[in-house]
C-alpha positions in Angstrom: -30.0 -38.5 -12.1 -31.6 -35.6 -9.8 -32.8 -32.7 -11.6 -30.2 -30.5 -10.2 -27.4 -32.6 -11.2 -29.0 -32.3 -14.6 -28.5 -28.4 -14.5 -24.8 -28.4 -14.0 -24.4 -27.7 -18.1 -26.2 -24.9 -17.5 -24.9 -22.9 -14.7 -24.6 -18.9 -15.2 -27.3 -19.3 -18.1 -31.0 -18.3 -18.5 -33.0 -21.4 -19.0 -35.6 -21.4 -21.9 -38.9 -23.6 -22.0 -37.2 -25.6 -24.8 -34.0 -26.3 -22.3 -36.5 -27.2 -19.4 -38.8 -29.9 -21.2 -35.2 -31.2 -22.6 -34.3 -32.3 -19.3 -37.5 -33.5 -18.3 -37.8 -35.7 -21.6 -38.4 -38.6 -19.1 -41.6 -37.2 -17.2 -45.2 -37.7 -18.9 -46.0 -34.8 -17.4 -43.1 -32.3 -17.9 -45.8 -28.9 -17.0 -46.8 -30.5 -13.7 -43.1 -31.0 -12.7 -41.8 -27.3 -13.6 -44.8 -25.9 -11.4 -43.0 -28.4 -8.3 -39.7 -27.7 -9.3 -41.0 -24.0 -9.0 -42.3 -25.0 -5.7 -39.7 -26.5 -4.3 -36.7 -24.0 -5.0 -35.7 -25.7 -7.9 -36.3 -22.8 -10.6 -37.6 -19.4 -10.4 -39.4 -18.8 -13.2 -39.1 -14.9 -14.6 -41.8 -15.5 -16.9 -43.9 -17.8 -19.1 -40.8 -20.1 -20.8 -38.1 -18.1 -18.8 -36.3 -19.8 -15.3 -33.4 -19.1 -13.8 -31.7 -22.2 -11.2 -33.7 -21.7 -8.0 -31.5 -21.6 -4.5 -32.4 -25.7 -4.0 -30.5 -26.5 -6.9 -26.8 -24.6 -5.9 -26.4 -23.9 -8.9 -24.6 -20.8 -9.8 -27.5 -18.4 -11.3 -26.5 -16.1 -14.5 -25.7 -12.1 -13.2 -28.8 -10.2 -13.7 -27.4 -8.3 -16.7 -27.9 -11.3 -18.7 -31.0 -12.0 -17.5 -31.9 -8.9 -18.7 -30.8 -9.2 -22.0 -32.9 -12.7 -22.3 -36.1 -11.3 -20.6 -36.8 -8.9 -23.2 -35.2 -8.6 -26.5 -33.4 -7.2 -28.1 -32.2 -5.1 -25.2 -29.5 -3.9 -23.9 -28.1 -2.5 -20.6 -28.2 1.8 -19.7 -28.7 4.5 -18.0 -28.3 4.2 -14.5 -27.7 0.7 -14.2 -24.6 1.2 -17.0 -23.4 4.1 -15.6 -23.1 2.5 -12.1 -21.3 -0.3 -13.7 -18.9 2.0 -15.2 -18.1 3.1 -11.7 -19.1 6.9 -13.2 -22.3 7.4 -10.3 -21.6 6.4 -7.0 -24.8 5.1 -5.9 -26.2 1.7 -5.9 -28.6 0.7 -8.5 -31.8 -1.1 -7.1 -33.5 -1.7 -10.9 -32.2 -3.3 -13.8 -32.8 -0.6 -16.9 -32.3 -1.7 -20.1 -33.5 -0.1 -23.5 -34.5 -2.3 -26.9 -36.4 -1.5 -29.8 -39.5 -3.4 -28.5 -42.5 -1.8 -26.1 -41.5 -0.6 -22.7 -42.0 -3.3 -20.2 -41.3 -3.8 -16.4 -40.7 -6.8 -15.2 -41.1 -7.8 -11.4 -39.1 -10.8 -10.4 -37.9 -12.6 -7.4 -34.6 -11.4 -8.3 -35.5 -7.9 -8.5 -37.1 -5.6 -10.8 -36.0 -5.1 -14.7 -37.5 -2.0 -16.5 -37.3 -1.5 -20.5 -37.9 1.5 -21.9 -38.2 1.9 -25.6 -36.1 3.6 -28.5 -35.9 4.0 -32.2 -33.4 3.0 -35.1 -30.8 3.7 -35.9 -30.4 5.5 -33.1 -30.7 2.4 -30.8 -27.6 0.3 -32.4 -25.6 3.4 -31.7 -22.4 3.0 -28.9 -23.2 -0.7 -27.6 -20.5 -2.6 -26.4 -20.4 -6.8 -25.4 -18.8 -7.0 -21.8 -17.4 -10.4 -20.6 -18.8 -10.6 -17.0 -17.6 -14.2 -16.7 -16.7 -16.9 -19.4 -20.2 -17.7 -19.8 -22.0 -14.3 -19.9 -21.4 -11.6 -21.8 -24.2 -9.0 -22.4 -24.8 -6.3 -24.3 -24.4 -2.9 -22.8 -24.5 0.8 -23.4 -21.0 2.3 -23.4 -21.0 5.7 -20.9 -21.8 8.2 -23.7 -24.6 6.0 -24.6 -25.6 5.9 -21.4 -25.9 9.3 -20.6 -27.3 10.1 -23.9 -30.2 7.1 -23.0 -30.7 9.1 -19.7 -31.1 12.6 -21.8 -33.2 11.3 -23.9 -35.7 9.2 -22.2 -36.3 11.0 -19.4 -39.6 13.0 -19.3 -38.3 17.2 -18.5 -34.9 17.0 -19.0 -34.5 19.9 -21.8 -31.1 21.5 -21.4 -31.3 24.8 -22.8 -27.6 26.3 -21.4 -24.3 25.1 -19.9 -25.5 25.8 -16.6 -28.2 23.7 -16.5 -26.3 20.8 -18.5 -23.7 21.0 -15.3 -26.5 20.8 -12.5 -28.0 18.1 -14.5 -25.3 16.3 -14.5 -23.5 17.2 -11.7 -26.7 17.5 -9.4 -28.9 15.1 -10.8 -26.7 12.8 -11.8 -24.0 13.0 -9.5 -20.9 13.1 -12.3 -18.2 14.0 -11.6 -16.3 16.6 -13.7 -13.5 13.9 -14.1 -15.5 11.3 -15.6 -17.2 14.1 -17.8 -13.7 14.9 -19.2 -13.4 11.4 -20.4 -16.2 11.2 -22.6 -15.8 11.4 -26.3 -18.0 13.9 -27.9 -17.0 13.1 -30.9 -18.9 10.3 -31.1 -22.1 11.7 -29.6 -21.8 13.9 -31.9 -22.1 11.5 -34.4 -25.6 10.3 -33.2 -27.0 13.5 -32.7 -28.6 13.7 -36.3 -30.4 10.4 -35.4 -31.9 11.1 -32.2 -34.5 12.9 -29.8 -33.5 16.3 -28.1 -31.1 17.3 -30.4 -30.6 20.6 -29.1 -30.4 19.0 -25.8 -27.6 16.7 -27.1 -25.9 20.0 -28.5 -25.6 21.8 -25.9 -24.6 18.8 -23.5 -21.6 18.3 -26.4 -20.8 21.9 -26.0 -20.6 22.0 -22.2 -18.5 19.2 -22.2 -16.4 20.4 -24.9 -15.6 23.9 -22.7 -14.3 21.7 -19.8 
């Protein structure tokens, strides 16, 4: 059986090391043949013990949400990325951002580039919802308030001191619109607030909203 026959099992799904030398249980020399697999279109590997099906093997490769998830983790989907998935900024996201609980990391792959930047508990478990992308993937992804409140808080300068500046932040910078911010449920930022960074930033971003 050819090796991308033996991948069908495994469509829409990040291959692991162990999954690879599985499949290649018959080859005395499994390392040699993922570096020509590799070569020849097979796999793409993301990193050491990490492939995705190559664009040889027609098989149908896993969305790039889950790949973030696998590549480094735990993690989870935000920021711009989530908030373009909600359909709440209108532009099109280039990088995959993700936070987790690990180091930052970027990662550049053939399939694009996947960026991680780094948060604290309890604060991280906070407003993280599972989205079903297909039967076979569902990641783990900040919901929109977590997703702004990511974007607050991990970016280097943003200190919102008045209502004024929280609207051109997120009006400006952001591109929100003031429909989308009307949807949001403070309530539950709230609820973080006494967990995470820039908590006057956070209060005054629950109070703008709030006068809307």
């Amino acid at each position: 059986m050819e090796f991308k026959d033996l991948l069908t099992d495994y469509q829409e799904q990040p291959l692991t090391r162990q999954v690879i030398l599985s499949l290649l249980k018959d080859y005395k020399r499994p390392n040699d043949k993922i570096s020509e697999l590799i070569k020849d279109g097979m796999l793409i590997g993301l990193k050491k013990g990490l492939y995705v099906p190559g664009p040889k093997s027609k098989i149908i490769r896993p969305e790039l949400f889950l790949i973030a998830n696998h590549l480094w983790g735990p993690s989870y989907i935000s920021m711009e990325t989530a908030l373009s998935y909600w359909g709440m900024i209108p532009e099109r996201v280039f990088e995959t951002t993700s936070v987790t609980i690990k180091s930052a990391k970027v990662f550049k792959t053939e399939l694009g580039k996947f960026s991680y930047k780094k948060s604290q508990l309890p604060y991280y478990a906070f407003g993280i919802k599972t989205e079903q992308l297909s039967p076979r993937q569902a990641v783990m992804i900040a919901s929109p308030e977590k997703a702004i409140c990511d974007k607050i808080v991990m970016t280097s300068g943003v200190n919102l001191r008045s209502s004024k500046q929280v609207m051109e932040y997120l009006t400006e910078d952001l591109r929100l619109e003031e429909e989308v911010l009307l949807k949001l449920n403070v309530d539950i930022i709230d609820s973080w607030i006494s967990n995470a960074q820039k908590q006057s930033t956070l209060q005054m971003f629950i109070k703008t909203i709030q006068k809307l």
